[in-house]
N, C-alpha and C positions, 0 to 999 in steps of 0.2 A: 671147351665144349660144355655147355650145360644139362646138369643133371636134368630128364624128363620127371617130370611128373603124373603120379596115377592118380592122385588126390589131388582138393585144392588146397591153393596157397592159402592159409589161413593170415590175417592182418589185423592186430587189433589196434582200431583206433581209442585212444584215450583223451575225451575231454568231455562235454555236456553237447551232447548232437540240437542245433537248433535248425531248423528247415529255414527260415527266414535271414539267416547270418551267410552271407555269399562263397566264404573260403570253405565254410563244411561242407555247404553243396559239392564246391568245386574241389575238394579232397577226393570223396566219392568218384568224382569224375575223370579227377586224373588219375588216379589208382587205375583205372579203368584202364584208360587210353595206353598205360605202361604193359598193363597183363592183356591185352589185343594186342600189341606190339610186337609180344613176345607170347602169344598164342597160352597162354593160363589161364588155366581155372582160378578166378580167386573170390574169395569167400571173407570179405568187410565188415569187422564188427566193430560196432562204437561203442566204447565205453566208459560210465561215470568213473571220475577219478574217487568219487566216495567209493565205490566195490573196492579199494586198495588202501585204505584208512590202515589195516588190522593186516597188510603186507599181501604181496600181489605173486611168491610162486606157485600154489596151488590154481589159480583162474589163468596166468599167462602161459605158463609151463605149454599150455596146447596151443599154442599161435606160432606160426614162423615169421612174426616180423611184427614190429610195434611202433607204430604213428603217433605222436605227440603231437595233438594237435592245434590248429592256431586259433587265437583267440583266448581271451584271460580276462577277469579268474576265474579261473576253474573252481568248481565246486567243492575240492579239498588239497589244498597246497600239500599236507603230508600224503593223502593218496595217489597225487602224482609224482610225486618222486620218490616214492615207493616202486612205482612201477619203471620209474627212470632206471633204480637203482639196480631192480631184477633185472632188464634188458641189458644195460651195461655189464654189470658181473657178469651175465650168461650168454654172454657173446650172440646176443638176438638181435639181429641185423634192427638200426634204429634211427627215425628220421624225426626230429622236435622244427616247426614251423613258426614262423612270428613267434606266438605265444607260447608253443612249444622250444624255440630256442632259447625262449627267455628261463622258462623251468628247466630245461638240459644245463643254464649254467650255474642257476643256483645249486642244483644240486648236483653238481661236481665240484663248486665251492665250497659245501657243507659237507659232503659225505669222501673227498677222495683229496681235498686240499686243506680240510678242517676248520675251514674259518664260518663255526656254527652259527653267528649269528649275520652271514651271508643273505637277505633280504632282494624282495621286489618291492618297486619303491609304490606299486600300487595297491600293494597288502601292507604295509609298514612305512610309507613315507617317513618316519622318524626314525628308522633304523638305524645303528650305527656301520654297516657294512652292506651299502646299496649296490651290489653289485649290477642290477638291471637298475635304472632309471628313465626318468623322463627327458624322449629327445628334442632337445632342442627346436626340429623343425617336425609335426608329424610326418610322415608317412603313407599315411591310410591314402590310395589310390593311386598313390607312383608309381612311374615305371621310372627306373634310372639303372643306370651302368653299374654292372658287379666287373671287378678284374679278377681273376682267375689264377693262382700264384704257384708258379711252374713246381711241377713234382706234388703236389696235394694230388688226395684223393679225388679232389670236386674238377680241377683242371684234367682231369683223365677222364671223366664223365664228359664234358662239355666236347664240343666239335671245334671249337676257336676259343681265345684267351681271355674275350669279353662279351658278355650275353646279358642281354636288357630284360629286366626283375620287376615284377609287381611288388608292391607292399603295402600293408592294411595294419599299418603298428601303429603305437604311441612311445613305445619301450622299446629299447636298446642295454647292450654291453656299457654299463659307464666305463670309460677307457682308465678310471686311475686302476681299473682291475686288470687290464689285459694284460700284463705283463703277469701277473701272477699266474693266470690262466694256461696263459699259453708256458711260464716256464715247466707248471705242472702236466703238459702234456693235453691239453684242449686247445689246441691252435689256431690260427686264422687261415683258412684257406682260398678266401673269396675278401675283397675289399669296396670301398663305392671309392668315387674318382676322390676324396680327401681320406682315405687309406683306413678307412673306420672298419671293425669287422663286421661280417656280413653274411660270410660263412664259416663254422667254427668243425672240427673234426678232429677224431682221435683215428691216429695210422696206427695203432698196435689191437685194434676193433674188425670183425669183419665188415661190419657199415655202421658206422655211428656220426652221424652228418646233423648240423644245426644252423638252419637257416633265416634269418630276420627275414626275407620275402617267402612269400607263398605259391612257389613252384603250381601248384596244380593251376593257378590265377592264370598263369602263361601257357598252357596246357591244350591239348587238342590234339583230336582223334589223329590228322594228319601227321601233328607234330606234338607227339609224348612227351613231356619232359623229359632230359638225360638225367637230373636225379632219380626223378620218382621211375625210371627202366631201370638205372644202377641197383638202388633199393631193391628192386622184386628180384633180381638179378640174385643179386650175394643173398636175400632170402629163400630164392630157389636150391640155389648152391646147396644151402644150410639143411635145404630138406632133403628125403631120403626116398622119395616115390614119385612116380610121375602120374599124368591128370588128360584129360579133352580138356581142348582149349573154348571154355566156357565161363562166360562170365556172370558170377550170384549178382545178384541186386546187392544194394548197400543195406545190411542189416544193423538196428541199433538197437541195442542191449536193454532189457529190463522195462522194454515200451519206449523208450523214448524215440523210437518214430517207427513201429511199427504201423 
């Protein structure tokens, strides 16, 4: 049974809010479609990964849940995993998308498996430890088969073992890292039909889920995504009051779409 709510869900989003870029729209939207589902208040805030330059627990500390959002680069590679970092430690229910799963892996390669010069091949192309690089065939507009790998967290979300995924990437997992990845405890819990990772999760996290497609792309008021329900879900859990089930408009932090 779920904790009710008397307040809203509060959700920060973290990356550069663009109104013309289609997956922000559609974050907003799905967020949406998950807290009407499940009858929430929820209150969406976007925010520059620069406000976490100088370390992100005094601004996050008030959020019950943090969206890393798709699309890259963000505006400050150290202020978004700064905030990766606070949500992880602080067991703050946590979902990284495309571009968001791309920073969820650097920085658990850098900050929790040590291998500090862990790189994204679109900030550093010359890096010596490309843990994201560039995939082979894009992405951007696909819809293709994720498999679902029995006992993860992400196949307990899903209603069947394979479910058809949008993607708007360029960047992926380069696989000579998965193995290091996942011995350390970031695993693959979702695959595409050549076994590549797809979706990546820590089970000792209340929700800490990383996905190369963009769940909300698939999304609709009819049919919510089972991530983004899972996510408010363990964020509900995580909070302590209950709410009317009313939903804020998508607010974006500091102006940037006010």
């Amino acid at each position: 049974m779920e904790v009710a709510m008397s307040r809203p869900l509060r959700v920060a989003v973290i990356g550069e809010f663009n109104e013309d870029f289609l997956p922000h729209v559609a974050t907003c939207d799905g967020l949406r479609h998950a807290a009407d589902f499940l009858s929430l208040h929820l209150d969406i805030v976007w925010l520059s990964s620069n406000e976490f330059v100088a370390g992100a627990d005094r601004r996050l500390r008030e959020f019950d849940a943090v969206y890393i959002a798709p699309g890259s680069p963000f505006a400050s590679l150290e202020g978004c995993l700064n905030a990766i970092t606070y949500a992880r430690e602080n067991a703050v229910p946590t979902i990284g998308t495309c571009g968001g799963y791309q920073y969820l892996v650097i920085e658990y390669a850098r900050r929790v498996l040590g291998h500090a010069e862990a790189q994204h091949e679109e900030h550093d192309p010359e890096a010596s430890e490309l843990f994201i690089a560039r995939l082979a065939c894009s992405l951007v507009g696909r819809r293709l088969e994720v498999h679902l790998l029995p006992g993860t967290r992400a196949a307990e979300c899903y209603p069947s073992s394979v479910s058809e995924e949008q993607y708007y990437c360029n960047f992926g997992l380069n696989p000579d890292y998965r193995e290091a990845l996942e011995a350390g405890g970031f695993r693959a819990s979702g695959t595409d039909a050549d076994g590549e990772a797809r979706i990546l999760e820590l089970s000792d996290h209340p929700f800490y889920v990383a996905t190369l497609f963009v769940p909300p792309l698939t999304s609709s008021a009819e049919r919510p995504h089972p991530l983004l329900v899972a996510f408010l879900k363990a964020a509900q859990r995580g909070a302590s009051s209950a709410t009317p089930s009313i939903v804020e408009p998508c607010i974006a932090a500091s102006g940037i779409n006010e």
